[in-house]
N, C-alpha and C positions, 0 to 999 in steps of 0.2 A: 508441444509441436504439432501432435494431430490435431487440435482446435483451431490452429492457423493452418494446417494444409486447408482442412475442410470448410474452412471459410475463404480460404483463397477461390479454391472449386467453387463453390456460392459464387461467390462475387463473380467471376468469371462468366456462370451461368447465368444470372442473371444482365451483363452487359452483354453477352455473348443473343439473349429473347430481345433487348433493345437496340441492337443493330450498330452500338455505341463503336466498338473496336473494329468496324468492318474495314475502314480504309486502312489501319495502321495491319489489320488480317490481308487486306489484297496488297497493299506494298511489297510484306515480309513473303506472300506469296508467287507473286509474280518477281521479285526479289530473288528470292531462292529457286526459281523455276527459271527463269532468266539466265545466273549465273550455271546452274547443273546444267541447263541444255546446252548452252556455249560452251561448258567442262567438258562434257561427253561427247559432243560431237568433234567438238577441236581436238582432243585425246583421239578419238580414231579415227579422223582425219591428221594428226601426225602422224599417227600409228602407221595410215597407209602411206605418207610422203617418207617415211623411212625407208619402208619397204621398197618404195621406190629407188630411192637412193642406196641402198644395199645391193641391188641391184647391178649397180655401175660397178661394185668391185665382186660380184656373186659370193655375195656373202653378208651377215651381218658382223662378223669380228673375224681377222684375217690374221692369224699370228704366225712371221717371218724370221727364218736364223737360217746363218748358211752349214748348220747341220741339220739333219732331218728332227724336228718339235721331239719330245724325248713321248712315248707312248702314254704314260701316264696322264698329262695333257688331255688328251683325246678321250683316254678312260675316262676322267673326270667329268668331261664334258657330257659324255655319252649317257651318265651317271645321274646328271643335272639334264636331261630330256633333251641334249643338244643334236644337232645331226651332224657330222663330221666328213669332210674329204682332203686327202691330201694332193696336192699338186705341186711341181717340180719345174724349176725355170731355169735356163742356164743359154750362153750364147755357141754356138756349135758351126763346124763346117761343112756343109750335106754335097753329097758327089751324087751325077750324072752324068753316066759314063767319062770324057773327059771334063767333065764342065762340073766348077766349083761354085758354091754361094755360100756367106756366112751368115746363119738364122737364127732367130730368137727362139728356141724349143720353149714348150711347155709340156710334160705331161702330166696327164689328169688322172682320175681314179670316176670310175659309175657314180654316177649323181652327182658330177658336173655340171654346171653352176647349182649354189645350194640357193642365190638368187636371181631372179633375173633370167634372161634366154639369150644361148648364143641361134646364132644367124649365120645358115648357109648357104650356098651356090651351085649350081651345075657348071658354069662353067666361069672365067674373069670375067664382071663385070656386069652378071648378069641378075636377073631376078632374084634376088632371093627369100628365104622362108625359114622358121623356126626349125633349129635341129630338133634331133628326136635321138636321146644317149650322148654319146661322146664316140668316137672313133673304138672299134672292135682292134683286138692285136691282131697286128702287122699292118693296120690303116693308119694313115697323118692325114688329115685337113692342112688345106697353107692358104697363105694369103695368096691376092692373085697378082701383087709385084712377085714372089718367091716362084711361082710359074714361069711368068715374062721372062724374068732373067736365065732362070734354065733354059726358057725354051722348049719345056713340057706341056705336056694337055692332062686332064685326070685320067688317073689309069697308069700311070708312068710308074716306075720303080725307083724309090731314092735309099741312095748308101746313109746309114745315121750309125757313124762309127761301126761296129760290127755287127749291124742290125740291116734289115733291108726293108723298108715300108713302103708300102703302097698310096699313092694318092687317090683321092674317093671323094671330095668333097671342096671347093673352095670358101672359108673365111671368111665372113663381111664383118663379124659384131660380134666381140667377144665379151662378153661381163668381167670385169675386171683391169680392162685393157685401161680404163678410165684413171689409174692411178698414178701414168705417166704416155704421154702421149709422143714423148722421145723415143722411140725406141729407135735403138742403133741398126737393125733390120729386119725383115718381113717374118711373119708368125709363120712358125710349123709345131699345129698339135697334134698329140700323138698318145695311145694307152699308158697309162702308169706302169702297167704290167711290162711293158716291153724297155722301161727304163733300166732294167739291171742289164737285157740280153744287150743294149747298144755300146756297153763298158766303160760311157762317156764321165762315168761318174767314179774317180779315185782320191785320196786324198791332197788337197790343195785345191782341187779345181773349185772355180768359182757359180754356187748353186744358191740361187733362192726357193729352197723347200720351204712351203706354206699348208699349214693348218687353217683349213675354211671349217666355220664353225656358224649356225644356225639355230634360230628354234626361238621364245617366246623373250620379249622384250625384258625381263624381269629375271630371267634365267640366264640371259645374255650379260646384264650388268652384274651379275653376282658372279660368274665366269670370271668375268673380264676384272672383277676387284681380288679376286681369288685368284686369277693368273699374275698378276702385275708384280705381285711382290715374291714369285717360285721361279720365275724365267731366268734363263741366266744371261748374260751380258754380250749384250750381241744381238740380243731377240727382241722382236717388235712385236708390238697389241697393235693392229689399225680398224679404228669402228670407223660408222658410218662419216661423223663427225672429220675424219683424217683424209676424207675424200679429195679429189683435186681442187682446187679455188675457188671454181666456176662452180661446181655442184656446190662445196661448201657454202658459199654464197649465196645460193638458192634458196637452200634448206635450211639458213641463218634467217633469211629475210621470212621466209614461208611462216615459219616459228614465230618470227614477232610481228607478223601482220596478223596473225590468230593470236596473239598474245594480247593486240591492242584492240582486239573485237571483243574479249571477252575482259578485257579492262575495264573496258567503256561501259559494260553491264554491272561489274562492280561499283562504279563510280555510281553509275544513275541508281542503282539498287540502294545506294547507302544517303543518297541525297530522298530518294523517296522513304525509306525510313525514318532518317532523321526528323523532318516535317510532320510524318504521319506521328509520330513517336510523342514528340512534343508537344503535342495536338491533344493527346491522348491524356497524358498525364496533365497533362492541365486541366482536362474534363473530371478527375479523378475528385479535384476539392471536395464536392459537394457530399461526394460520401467520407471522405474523410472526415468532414465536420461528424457528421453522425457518429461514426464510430468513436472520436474524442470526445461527444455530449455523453455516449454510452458508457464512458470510461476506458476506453483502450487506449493502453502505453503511446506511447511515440514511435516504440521498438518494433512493437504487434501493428502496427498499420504498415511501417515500411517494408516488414516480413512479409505481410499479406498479401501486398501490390507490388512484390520484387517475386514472390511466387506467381501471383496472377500472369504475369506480363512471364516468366518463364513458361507457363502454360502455353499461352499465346505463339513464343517462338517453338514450341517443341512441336504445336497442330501444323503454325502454317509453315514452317520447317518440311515435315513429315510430308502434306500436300504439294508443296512445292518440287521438292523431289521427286514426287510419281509424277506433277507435270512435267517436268523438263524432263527425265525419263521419256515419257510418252511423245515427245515433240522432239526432241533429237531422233529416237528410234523410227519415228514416220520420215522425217528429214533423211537419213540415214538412207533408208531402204529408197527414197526416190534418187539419192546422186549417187549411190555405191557404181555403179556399170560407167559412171565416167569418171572412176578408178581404175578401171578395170578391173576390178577381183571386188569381193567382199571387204568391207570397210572391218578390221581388226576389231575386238572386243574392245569394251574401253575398260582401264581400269576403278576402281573403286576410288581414285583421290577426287575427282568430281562431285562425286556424293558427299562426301567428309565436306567438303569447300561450300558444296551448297548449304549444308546447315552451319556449319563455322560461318557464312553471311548472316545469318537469321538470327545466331547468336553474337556476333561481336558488331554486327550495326544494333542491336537492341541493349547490349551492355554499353557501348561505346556512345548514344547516342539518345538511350530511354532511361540507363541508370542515374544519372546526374538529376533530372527533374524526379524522379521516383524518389531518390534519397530525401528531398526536398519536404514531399509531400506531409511526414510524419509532423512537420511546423507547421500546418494552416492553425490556425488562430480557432478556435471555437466560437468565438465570437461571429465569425463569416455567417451561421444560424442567421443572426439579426441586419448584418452588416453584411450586404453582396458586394460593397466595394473591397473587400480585403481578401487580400490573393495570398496564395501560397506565397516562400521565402522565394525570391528569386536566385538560383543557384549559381556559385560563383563562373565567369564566364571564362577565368582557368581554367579551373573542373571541367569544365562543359568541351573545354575546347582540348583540354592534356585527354579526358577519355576517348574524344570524338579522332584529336590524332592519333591515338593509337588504333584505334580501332580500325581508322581507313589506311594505315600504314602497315595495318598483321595484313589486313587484307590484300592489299595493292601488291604487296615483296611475295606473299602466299601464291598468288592467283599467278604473278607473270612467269615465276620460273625465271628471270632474266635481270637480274640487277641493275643493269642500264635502263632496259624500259620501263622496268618500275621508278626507280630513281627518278627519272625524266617525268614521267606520269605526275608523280607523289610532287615533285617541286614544281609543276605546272601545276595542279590542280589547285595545290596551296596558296602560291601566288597569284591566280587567278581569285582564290576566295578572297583573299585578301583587297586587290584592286577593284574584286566587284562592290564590297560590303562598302570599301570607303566611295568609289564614284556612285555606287548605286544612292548611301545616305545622302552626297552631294546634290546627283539628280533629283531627290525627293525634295531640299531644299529648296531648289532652284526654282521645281513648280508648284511648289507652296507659293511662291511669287506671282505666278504666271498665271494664278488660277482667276483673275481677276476680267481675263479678257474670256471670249468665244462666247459659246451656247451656253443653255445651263443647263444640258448634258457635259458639253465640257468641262465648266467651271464645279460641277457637282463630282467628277469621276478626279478632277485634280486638286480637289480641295479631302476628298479622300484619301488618295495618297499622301497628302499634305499633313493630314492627320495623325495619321498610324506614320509616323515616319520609318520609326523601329522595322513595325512588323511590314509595311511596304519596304523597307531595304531588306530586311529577309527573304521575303516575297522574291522582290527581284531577283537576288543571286540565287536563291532558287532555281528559280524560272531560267536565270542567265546560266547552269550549269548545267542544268538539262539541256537547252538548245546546246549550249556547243557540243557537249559529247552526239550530240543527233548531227549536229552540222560538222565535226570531226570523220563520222562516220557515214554520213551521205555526200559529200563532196570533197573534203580532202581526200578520204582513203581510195575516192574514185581517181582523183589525181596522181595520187602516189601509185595506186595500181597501174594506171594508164603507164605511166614514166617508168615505171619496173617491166613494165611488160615492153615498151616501145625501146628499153635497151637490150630485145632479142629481137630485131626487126626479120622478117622474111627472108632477105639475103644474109645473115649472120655468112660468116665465113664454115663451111664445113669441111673442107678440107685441109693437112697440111700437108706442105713439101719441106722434107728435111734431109740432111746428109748433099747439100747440094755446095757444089766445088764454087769456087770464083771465078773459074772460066767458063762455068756452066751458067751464069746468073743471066748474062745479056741474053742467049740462044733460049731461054726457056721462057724470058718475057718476051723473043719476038714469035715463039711459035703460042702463045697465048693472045697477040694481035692478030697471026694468021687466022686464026679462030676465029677473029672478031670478039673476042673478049678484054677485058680492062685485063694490062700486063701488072702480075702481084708486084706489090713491093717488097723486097727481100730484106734480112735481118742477119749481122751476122752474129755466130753462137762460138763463144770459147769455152770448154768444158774447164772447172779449175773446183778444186776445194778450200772451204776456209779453214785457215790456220790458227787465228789471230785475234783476236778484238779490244782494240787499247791495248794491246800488249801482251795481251793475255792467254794464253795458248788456249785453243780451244779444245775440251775436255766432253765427248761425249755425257760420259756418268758426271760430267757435273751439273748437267741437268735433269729436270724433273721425267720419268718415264710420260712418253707420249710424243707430242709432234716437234717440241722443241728438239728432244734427242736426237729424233730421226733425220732433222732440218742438217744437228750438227754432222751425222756421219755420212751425208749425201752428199756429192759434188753439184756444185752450181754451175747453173747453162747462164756465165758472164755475157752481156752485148754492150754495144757503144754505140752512142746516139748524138745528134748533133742538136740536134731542136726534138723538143716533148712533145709525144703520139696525142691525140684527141682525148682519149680515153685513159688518158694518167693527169693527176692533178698533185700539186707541190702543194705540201700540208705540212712543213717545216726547211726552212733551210730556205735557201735559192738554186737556179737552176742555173748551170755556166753558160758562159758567154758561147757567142757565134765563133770561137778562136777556141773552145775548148778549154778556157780558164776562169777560174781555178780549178786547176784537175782533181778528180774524187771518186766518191762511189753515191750513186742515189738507190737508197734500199726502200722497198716495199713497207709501207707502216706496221700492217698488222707483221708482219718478218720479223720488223725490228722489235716490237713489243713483245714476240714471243722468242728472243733470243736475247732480249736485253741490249740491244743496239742503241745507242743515242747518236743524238747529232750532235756532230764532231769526232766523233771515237773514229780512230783508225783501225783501218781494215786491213786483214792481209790476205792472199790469198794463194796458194801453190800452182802456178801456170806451168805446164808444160816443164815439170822441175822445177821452175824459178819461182821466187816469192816477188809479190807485189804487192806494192802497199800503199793508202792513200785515208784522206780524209771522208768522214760522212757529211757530204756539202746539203741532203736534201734528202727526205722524206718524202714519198708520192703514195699517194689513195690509185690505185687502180682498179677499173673496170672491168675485174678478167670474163665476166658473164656478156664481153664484148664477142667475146670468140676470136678476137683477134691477137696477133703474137706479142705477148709479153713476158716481160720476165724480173722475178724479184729484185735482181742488183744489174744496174747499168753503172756503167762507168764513162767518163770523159771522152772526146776522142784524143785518143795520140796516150795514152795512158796504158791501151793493150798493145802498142804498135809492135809490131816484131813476131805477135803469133799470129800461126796461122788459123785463119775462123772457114768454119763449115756456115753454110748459111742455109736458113729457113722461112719462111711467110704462111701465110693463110689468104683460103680468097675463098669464094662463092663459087659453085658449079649446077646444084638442081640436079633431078633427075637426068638433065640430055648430057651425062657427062663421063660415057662410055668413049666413046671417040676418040676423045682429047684425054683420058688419059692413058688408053694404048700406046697413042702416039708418042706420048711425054715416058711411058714405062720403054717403048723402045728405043727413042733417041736418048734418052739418061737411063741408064740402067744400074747406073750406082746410087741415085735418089731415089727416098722413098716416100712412097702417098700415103695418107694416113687419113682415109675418111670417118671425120669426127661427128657426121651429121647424127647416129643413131644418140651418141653423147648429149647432141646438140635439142633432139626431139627429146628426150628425156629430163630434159631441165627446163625445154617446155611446156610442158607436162607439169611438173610440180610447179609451176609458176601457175598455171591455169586452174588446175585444181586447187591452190590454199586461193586463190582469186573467186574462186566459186565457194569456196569456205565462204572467205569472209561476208559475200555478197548475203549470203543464207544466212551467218549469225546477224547479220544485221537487223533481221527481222526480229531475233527475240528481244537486242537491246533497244528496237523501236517500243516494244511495252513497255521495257521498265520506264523509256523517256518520257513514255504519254503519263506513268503511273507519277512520274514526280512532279508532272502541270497539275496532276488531278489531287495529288497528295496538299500539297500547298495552296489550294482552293478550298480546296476542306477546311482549311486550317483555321478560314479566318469566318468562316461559315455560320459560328454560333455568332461572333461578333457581328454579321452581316444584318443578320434575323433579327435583332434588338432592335439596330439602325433603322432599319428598313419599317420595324413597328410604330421606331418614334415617329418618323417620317410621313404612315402613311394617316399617324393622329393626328399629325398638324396639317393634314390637309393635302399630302403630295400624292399625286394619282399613280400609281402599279405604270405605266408608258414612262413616265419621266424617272421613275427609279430606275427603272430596267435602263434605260437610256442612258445615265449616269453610268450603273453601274458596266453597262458595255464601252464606255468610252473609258474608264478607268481602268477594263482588263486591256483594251487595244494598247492606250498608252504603254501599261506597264510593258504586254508582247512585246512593243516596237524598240522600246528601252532593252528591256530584257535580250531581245534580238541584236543589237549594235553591239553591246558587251561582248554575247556570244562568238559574235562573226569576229572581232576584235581577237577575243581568246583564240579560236579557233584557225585562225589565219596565223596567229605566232604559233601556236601548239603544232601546228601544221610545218612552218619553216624548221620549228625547234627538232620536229620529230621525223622531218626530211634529212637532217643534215649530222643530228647527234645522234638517232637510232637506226636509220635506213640506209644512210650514206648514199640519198638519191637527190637530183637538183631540185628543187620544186619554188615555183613563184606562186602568192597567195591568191585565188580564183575570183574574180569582180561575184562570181554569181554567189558565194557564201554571203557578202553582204546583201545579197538581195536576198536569198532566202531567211536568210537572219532575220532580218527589220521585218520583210515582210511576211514569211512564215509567222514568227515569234508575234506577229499582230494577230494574225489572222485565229495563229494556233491558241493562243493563251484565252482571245476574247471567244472563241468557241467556247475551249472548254468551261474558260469564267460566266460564259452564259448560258450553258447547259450544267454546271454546277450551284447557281443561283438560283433557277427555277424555281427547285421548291421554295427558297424562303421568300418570293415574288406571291404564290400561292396559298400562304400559311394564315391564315385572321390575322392581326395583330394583338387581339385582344387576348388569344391563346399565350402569345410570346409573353405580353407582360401581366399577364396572370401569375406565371411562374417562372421555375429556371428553365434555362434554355436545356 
């Protein structure tokens, strides 16, 4: 065994003095540098959109019971380096002097919010600025509806059950406040401390005491796997993940737009290997002969060049990862400040991923031809036509799928985009290799007419059919993942972003009566504003599903559970909002028949709903029950008011509904809603704009992600035009020798062979643009759930980049053999 290591080392050393492995060494490099830089920077670029998102509920993992979390909880946490605060919510009656309001209390405990900043005021509606602590005992912060209605200014004295607190600060932006935007009335925060002296809290009364738990991404998930199964029944885990819709939906999408950047480096990484790889082992014959004239086994040559080639991936492995290291860390340090904070450490799977590429495209894609080589024939000595065994193109293609399929499911973290990816990328090989062999026949025909540059560059292809339809799909799978990622993702970005427009809705009105609805849209015309449109809201719980009583613990802990032991804000609707679309079922007629329920999809997937199953639901006492007529995809990243289960009209008739909207205000919108807090005083405003900049935010920053990974999967794309030019490189130099014996002058070769790479580009480009344009629909509508129509300019850039690009690099890759004597070439081996 040490005879063959140290001849593996030899052999190595000496291809390594002759320059032989350099391409299949820059592939595996830039390959592995490629994917680590997109790992580590997308890892802490999540890392910060987490953060971010942790933020809307202050906190990285929230766990809720209406007893107080049991202490040990917390110990635990404390134990595992977490940071801990408790905070206490509950609905309450506060007095001034004779004037009563009902409020949403919370109190906090020091180092409130453990993410994210609250936001306070001097006075309603006025400027405001990051707190600093949380309210001192005997201070409350309130909102500046919960003033209005009193009738106070700060400074005032409010009764809080047997307590007496002082106002000190107005409310704009609470971290947390994100996990439901109903509240039934205005905040008043207040110390933790002062929650026993107010007495509000005895047995029965109704209390959400919450455990806010913080601290390192990795510490959090072993928390949260270690609390899940101690809690007792009743208690909730909410990570970031459980956030409202609109955030969830953010920071769904954020994930697998970085998912598909760092795909796409996979993809091309493993197409530029493949190429260089085959390339290589092929080059291998001539010493293999030697070593069979010398007597080595069959065993001992494939041990030899299965260690070489491990040598191979383990340098440019190694190399790779200090590049992509080095180029995310400089990347890193130019965008962290439009974070806003330091971009989080990333952890070690990136690293692992980068050399797991080096090694499963080299096994997946260099083994099959290596196994091969211990058969060249001894004979090859005398005989240069006799090639190694050609390996079976099963083998070649069962290692090659597995290897880009550990890869693809590894890399995305997301089973749908991979899935999508992995069945895209296959059926495109597949439609390339057969249209690409088609085209090559086609101009084997056609070679007869044009120049004779032309007819010389298509009678080459015409030729090598084989290795010009590799060639091609080559060529055709680097451009589209380049044309995936320079103009769809810019399309899809554009359409992800342009469904937060400017005037997003930022505030809501809710708790608003029926006789309040006409007077509130005509003093919103007094304004000169567009009058909102109102919605009405039945509060009700489900009972029921097909029959079947709905059972909390009969679901998995997590969002289903908590779905079942929440009551739903029921509406009724006559015709479907813009921003909802029917994705099973039909939607009822203008008469409101047939009467039903249309449930939200992901709702229904995550409680088991199908269409048709009846529903039931507890209204006001009463049970109500109906058919699943329809399925809708909603838009909640619309900002505007939606909600999970609508129902028919004439279906909820007989209760009475509170009504709610959303509308647009901006800055100038002090005014109007004093005016609106003192003509309704029992509606309340709920400005959702801080919400609204905050999913901004993470929308803009994974947009600047991807914009930046795009640039490292731009190398590996040039590396796979450059890989597959190589390839055919030694073949080229023979030709080009015979050629220039019988007389053909270095102008007319070069001219050939630049009409042969253009061809191939503009071929290669059509395909592209082809794939690219479905992988683009496929990956708008199955992984994004955004509209997207395919862009005229991919086919231009396709045909015509894919010309322009291919015959560049094919005629800066032919150079030298344009320069070489001929008489060198066939002197000896190439």
């Amino acid at each position: 065994m040490s005879e063959i290591l140290r001849e593996s080392l030899r052999a190595l050393g000496r291809e390594w003095r002759s320059g032989a492995p350099g391409i299949l060494v820059l592939a595996l490099v830039v390959a592995v540098g490629a994917v680590t830089s997109v790992g580590l920077f997308t890892d802490r670029v999540q890392g910060a959109v987490d953060l971010q998102a942790a933020a809307l509920q202050g906190a990285d993992l929230v766990i809720s019971a209406r007893q107080p979390p049991p202490e040990n909880l917390a110990q635990r946490a404390r134990r595992m380096g977490l940071e801990t605060v408790r905070t206490a919510e509950f609905r309450s009656v506060l007095f001034h002097g004779e004037r009563t309001q009902l409020a949403e209390l919370m109190a906090v405990e020091a180092g409130w919010p453990l993410r994210g900043t609250a936001r306070v005021a001097d006075a309603p509606f006025a400027k405001d600025r990051p707190a600093r602590g949380v309210p001192g005992p005997g201070e409350a912060w309130a909102q500046a509806p919960l003033l209005q209605r009193l009738g106070v200014d700060l400074g005032a004295r409010l009764e809080v059950g047997d307590a007496t607190l002082t106002l000190t600060r107005v409310i704009t932006d609470e971290p947390g406040r994100g996990g439901s935007l109903f509240q039934m009335a205005p905040r008043l925060l207040f110390n933790h401390a002062d929650l026993a002296r107010t007495g509000l809290i005895v047995p029965g009364s109704r209390v959400d005491h919450r455990l806010l738990l913080a601290g390192p991404a990795d510490a959090i998930q072993a928390f949260h796997a270690w609390a899940e199964t101690r809690v007792e029944e009743g208690t909730q885990i909410r990570g970031v993940d459980d956030a409202r819709p609109e955030l969830r939906r953010a920071i769904d999408r954020s994930r697998r737009f970085l998912g598909l950047a760092a795909l796409m480096a996979v993809l091309l990484a493993g197409a530029a290997v493949a190429v260089a790889a085959r390339h290589d082992s092929a080059r291998q014959a001539d010493a293999v002969v030697v070593m069979r004239c010398l007597g080595a086994s069959r065993r001992r040559v494939t041990a030899v060049f299965a260690l070489r080639m491990l040598w191979i991936v383990l340098l440019a492995g190694a190399a790779g990862i200090i590049l992509g290291a080095l180029a995310q860390a400089g990347l890193a340090a130019l965008v962290s400040d439009w974070f806003g904070t330091a971009l989080p450490a990333p952890s070690l799977r990136p690293l692992l991923l980068g050399l797991g590429v080096a090694a499963i495209t080299a096994l997946g894609f260099a083994l099959p031809p290596l196994l091969t080589l211990g058969g060249v024939p001894p004979l090859r000595v005398l005989r240069r036509d006799l090639a190694p065994p050609t390996p079976s193109a099963w083998l070649v293609a069962g290692f090659a799928l597995m290897a880009f399929g550990a890869l693809v499911f590894w890399q995305a973290g997301d089973p749908a985009l991979a899935g999508w990816v992995l069945a895209g990328t296959l059926g495109l090989l597949t439609v390339l290799l057969g249209v690409a062999w088609a085209l090559v026949r086609v101009l084997g025909r056609l070679r007869t007419g044009g120049g004779v540059a032309l007819r010389f560059g298509l009678a080459n292809l015409a030729r090598r059919g084989g290795v010009s339809a590799l060639q091609l799909a080559a060529f055709g799978v680097g451009i589209m993942a380049l044309l995936l990622l320079a103009v769809v993702r810019v399309d899809l970005l554009a359409t992800w972003e342009g469904q937060l427009p400017e005037a997003a809705p930022d505030h809501f009105l809710i708790n608003v009566q029926p006789d309040q609805v006409a007077p509130i849209q005509d003093l919103f015309r007094e304004s000169e504003r567009s009058a909102p449109e109102f919605h009405p809201l039945i509060r009700a719980r489900l009972v029921a599903i097909d029959g079947e009583t709905v059972h909390a613990e009969a679901f998995a802990p997590g969002r289903a559970r908590r779905l079942a032991t929440r009551e739903f804000n029921l509406s009724h609707a006559r015709t479907l909002q813009a921003d909802n679309r029917i994705v099973a079922g039909q939607w009822w007629g203008a008469d409101g028949s047939p009467p039903g329920f249309s449930v939200e999809a992901d709702l229904a997937r995550t409680l088991g709903i199908a269409l048709g199953d009846t529903l039931t639901f507890r209204v006001e006492g009463e049970r109500v029950s109906a058919p699943v007529t329809s399925l809708r995809q909603v838009e909640w990243d619309s900002f505007n008011v939606n909600f999970f289960v609508l129902a028919s009209p004439g279906l909820l008739e007989g209760y009475t509904p509170s009504f709610v909207s959303s509308f647009y205000l901006g800055e100038a919108a002090e005014g109007l809603l004093t005016d609106l807090a003192r003509r309704f005083p029992s509606a309340t405003v709920l400005d959702v704009g801080a919400l609204l900049d905050r999913i901004r935010r993470i929308v803009d920053r994974a947009t600047l992600a991807v914009e930046y990974v795009f640039l490292f999967t731009l190398a590996a794309g040039l590396t796979v035009l450059l890989a597959a030019i190589h390839a055919t490189r030694d073949l080229r130099r023979r030709e080009t020798a015979v050629l220039r014996t019988l007389g053909a002058t270095r102008g007319q070769i070069r001219a050939g062979l630049l009409a042969e790479f253009l061809v191939l580009g503009a071929l290669a480009g059509l395909l592209a643009a082809a794939g690219a344009s479905a992988g683009g629909v496929l990956l708008a509508t199955r992984v994004f759930e955004l509209p997207y129509g395919p862009d005229p300019l991919v086919w231009i850039l396709g045909v015509g980049g894919g010309a322009l690009g291919v015959g560049l690099a094919g005629w800066l890759g032919v150079r030298p053999v344009l320069r070489q004597p001929p008489l060198w070439t066939l002197r000896g081996p190439a």
